[in-house]
Steps between C-alpha positions, in 0.01 A plus 500: 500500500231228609437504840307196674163534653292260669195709396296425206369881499847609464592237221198564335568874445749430246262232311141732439371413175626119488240220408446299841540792727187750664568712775230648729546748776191623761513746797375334790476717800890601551605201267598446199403154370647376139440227360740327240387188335767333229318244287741415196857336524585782295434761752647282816827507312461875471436570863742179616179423688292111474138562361254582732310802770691749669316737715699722677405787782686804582447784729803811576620467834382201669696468778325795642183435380215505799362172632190540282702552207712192548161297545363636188821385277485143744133493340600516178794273530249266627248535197792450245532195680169367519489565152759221399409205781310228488165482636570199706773335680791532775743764361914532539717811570856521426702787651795525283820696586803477770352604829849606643515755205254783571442609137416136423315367803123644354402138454567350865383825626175461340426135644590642830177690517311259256175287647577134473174294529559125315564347887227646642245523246344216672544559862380854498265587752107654382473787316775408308483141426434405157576904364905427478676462218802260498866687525806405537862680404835466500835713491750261345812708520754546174678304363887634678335408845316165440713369218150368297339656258201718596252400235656075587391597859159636404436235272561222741263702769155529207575092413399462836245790644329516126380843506268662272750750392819672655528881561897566489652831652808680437665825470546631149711709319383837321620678234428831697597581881191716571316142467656340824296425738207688274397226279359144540461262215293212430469282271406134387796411319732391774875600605842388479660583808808727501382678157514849621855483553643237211534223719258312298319153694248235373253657464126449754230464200231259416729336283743453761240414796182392328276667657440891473748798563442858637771671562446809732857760494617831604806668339781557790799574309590667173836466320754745605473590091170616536591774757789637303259509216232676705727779651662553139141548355377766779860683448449522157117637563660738768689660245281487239650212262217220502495436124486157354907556412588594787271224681735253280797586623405452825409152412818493335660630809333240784542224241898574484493539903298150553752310298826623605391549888176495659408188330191293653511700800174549655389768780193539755416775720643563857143501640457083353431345849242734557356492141517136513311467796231737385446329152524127613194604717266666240593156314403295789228660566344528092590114516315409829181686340545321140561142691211475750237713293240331774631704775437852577826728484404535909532145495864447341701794649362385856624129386831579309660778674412763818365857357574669860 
């Protein structure tokens, strides 16, 4: 049984070996960072995944990770970032999602808390005139609320603002729970809204938008599948039956039970307001620090949001 993932570290995983992939993982204080870059339209048929970076950053237990902690991984959102934006020019964030659906509101959440500068780049009063960089965002909604087309919307909106490049979030999809709220991907390839759940969009790429795509995503749900799948496997280790055969018949198993009932279901923890909440601002805040890289991390969390 195939189950979907957002995540090129988990697609990858199945690929090692195959022309056009390389995989590289680092510690970094508390967090993983791997980095999957697909460079061959073999291999991006292999993973299901367009050719380009994906870097992505995981640490155990996030949600209860201290304040410094939470800074460190908004740091190194922030340098993944910087890594894939232009040098110059006013920049565009999308927050993808239904904001009236908790598990899929990351991307309005995020522009809640997000420093928007391109009106008052100019009017800024000393120290800060002259050190801001232009940005501007947007939550468009889905498609079964404003009846038009996310990527139509977003389109319409760079025709006319002409940004540099467009930084897209969303919530993702992962192929294992204990990666909910525990894992942020980016990459430079772009997104099609709705992915992580089948509900396939146009997708936001430079091919699409003409102009630059990073898209910035957290994995909130996980198909019902996958937790049938993990409880099998730890039964079977319980008992001391965690041989390959065995491990087949539980795919065998989940695969029979996702056809003839639980389907595309997908789940998310009881704790997802909170979780939410927590991850959209580590995102905000790596995002403020890779946007304005002439202001001092004093300077953006006293402009974006109070730290009383």
């Amino acid at each position: 049984m195939q189950i979907r993932t957002d995540l090129a570290m988990e697609s990858s995983g199945g690929a090692e070996g195959l022309p056009g992939i390389s995989t590289c993982t680092r510690q970094l204080d508390g967090l993983e960072e791997t980095v999957v870059t697909v460079s061959s339209p073999e291999a991006a048929r292999a993973l299901d995944k367009p050719c380009g970076r994906y870097v992505t950053l995981s640490r155990g237990d996030l949600i209860h990770a201290s304040p410094e902690d939470r800074l460190h991984l908004s740091r190194a959102v922030a340098a993944a970032i910087r890594d894939m934006l232009p040098e110059t020019g006013d920049l565009m964030v999308v927050g993808l999602g239904n904001r009236h659906i908790t598990a899929d509101a990351l991307g309005s959440r995020v522009i809640d808390d997000l420093l928007i500068t391109r009106h008052m780049k100019e009017i800024t009063q000393m120290p800060l005139r002259g050190k801001l960089r232009g940005v501007c965002a947007v939550a468009p909604g889905v498609l079964g609320v404003t009846g038009m087309e996310t990527a139509e919307m977003v389109h319409g909106i760079v025709e006319r603002v002409r940004p540099a490049a467009v930084i897209a979030i969303d919530a993702l999809a992962a192929r294992a729970s204990s990666r909910i709220c525990s894992t942020v991907q980016i990459t430079d390839t772009g997104i099609r809204p709705g992915s992580g759940v089948g509900n396939h969009r146009v997708g936001l790429t430079r091919d699409t938008l003409g102009v630059p795509v990073i898209a910035v995503g957290v994995p909130m749900v996980v198909y019902a599948a996958v937790i049938a799948r993990d409880a099998l496997t730890l039964l079977l280790q319980d008992i001391g039956l965690d041989g390959q055969e065995h491990m087949d018949a539980v795919e065998q198993l989940v695969g029979k039970a996702a056809r003839e009932g639980l389907g595309d279901m997908v789940v998310t923890p009881r704790e997802v307001d909170e979780m939410v909440g927590q991850v959209s601002r580590i995102l905000s805040d790596g995002l403020n620090i890779a946007l304005q890289p002439q202001l001092s991390e004093e300077e953006i969390f006293l402009l974006s949001h109070d730290r009383m």
